[in-house]
C-alpha positions as a Markdown table, in Angstrom:
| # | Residue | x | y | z |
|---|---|---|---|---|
| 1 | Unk | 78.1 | 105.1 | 94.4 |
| 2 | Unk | 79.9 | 104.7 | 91.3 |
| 3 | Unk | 79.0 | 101.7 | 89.2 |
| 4 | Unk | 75.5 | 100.9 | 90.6 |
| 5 | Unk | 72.3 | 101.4 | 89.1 |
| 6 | Unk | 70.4 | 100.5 | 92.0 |
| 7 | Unk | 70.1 | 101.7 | 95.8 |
| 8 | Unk | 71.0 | 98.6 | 97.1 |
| 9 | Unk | 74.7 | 97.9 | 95.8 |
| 10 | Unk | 76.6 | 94.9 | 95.7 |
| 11 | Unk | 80.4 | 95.0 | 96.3 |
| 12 | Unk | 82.9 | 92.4 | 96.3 |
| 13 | Unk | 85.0 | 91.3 | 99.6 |
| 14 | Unk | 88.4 | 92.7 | 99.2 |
| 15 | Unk | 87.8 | 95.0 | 96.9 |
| 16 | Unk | 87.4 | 99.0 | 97.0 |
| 17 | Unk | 84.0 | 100.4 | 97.1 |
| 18 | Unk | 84.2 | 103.7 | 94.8 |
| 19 | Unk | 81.6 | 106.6 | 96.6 |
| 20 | Unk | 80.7 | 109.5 | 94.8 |
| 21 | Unk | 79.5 | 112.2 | 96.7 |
| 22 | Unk | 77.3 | 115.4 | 95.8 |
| 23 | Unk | 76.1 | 118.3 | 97.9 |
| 24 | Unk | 75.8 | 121.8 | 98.4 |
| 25 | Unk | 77.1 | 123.3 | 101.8 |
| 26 | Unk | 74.8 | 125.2 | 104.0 |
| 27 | Unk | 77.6 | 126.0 | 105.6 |
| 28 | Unk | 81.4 | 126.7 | 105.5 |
| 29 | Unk | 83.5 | 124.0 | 105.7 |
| 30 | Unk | 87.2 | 124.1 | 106.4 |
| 31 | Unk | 87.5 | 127.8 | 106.6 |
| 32 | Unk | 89.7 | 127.3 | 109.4 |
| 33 | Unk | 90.2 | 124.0 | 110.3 |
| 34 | Unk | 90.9 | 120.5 | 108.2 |
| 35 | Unk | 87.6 | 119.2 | 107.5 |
| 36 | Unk | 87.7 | 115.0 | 107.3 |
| 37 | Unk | 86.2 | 112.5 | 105.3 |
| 38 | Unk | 85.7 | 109.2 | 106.4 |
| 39 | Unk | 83.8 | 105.5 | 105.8 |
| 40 | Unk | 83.0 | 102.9 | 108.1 |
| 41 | Unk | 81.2 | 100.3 | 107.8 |
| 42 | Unk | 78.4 | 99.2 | 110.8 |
| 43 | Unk | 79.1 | 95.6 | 112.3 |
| 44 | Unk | 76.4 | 94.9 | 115.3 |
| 45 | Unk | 76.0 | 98.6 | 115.5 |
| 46 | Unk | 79.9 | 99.9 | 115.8 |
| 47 | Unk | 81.3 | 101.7 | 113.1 |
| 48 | Unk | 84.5 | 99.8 | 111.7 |
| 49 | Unk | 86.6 | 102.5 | 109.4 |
| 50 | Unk | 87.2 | 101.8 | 106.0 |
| 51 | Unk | 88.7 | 105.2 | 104.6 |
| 52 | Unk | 89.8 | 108.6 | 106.1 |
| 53 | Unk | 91.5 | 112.0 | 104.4 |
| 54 | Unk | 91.2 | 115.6 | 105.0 |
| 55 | Unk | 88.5 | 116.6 | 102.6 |
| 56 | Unk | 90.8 | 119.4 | 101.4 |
| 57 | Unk | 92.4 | 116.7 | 99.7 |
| 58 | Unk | 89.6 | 115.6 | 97.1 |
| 59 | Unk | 88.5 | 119.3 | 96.6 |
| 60 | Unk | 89.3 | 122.6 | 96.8 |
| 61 | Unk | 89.1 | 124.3 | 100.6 |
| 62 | Unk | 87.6 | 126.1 | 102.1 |
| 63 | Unk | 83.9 | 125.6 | 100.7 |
| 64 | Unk | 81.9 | 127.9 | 101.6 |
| 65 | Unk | 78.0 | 127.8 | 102.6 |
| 66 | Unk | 75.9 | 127.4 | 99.1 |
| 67 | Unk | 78.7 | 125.9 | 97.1 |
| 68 | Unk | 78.3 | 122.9 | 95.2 |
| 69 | Unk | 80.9 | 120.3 | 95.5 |
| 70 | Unk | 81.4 | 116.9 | 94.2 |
| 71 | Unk | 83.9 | 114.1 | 96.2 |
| 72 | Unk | 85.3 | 110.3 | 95.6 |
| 73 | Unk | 86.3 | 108.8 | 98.2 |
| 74 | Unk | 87.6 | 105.3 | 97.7 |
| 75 | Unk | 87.3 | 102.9 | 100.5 |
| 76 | Unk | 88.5 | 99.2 | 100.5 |
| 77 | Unk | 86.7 | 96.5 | 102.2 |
| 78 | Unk | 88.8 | 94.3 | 103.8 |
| 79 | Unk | 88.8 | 90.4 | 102.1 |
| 80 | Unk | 88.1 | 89.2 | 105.9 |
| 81 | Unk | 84.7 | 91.3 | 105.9 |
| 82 | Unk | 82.3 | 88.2 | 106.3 |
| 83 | Unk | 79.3 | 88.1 | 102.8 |
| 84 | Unk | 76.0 | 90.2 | 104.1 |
| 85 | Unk | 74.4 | 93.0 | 104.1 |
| 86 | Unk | 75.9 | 96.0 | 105.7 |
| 87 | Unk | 75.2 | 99.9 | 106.5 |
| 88 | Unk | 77.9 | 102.2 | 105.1 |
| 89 | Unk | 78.0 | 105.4 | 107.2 |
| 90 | Unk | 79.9 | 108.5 | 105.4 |
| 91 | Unk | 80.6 | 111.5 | 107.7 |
| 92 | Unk | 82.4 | 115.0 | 106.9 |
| 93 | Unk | 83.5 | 116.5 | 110.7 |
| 94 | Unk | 84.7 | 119.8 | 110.5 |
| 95 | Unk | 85.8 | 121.7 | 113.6 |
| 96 | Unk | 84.4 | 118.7 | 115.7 |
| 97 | Unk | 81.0 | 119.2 | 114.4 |
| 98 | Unk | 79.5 | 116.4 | 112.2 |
| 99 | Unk | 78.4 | 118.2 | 108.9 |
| 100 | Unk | 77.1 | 116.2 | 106.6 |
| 101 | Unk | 76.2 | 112.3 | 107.8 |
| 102 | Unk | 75.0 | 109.3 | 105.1 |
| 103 | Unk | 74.2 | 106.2 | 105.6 |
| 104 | Unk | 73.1 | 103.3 | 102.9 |
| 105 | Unk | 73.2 | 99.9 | 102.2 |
| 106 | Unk | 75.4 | 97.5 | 100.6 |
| 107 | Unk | 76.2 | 93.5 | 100.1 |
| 108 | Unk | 79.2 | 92.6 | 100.3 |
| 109 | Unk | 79.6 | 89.2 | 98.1 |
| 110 | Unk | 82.8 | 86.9 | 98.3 |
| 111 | Unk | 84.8 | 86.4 | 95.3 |
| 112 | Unk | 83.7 | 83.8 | 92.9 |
| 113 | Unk | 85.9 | 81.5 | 91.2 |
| 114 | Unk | 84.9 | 79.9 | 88.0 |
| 115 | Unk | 85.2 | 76.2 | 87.6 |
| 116 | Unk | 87.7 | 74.6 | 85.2 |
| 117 | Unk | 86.2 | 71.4 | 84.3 |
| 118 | Unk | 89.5 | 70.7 | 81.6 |
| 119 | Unk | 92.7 | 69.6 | 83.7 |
């Protein structure tokens, strides 16, 4: 993810959590179909989307099997989304078959205002 140094990343609530993305395909994706991206974030075990595109939109299609390729894929968490620790799940389905799956950690931290002690 773009911005942290460590595995465990911190993002603010109602902001947009910037991933970065690296792989090489063992196989070909959207040679003839529209490969998607999406984010969602796992609440009690559901998956609760937070972005979704057609990866042919953040690189050029199709990619075929042993081709490295690079994606950012912004997804905004909602300034509802209660503080804690959460598991972001990223997922590229092509022709109805999951291709790549990720999952990691984050925090998601609520805004803090400074104090003003001068009125």
């Amino acid at each position: 993810m773009n911005g942290c140094v460590w595995s465990l990343c911190e993002v603010i609530s109602g902001s947009t959590l910037n991933l970065g993305l690296n792989f090489t395909a063992v196989e070909d994706i959207g040679l003839n179909t529209q490969a998607i991206v999406s984010e969602a974030l796992i609440i009690v075990g559901r998956p609760f989307p937070v972005y979704q595109t057609n990866l042919c939109d953040l690189t050029p299609c199709p990619i075929l099997a042993g081709t490295n390729v690079v994606i950012f894929a912004p997804g905004f968490v909602q300034s509802s989304t209660p503080p804690g620790m959460y598991t972001v799940r990223v997922t590229i389905v092509d022709n109805a078959k999951t291709v790549i799956c990720l999952e990691f950690t984050i925090v998601i931290k609520m805004i803090q205002c400074s104090s003003n002690s001068e009125l």
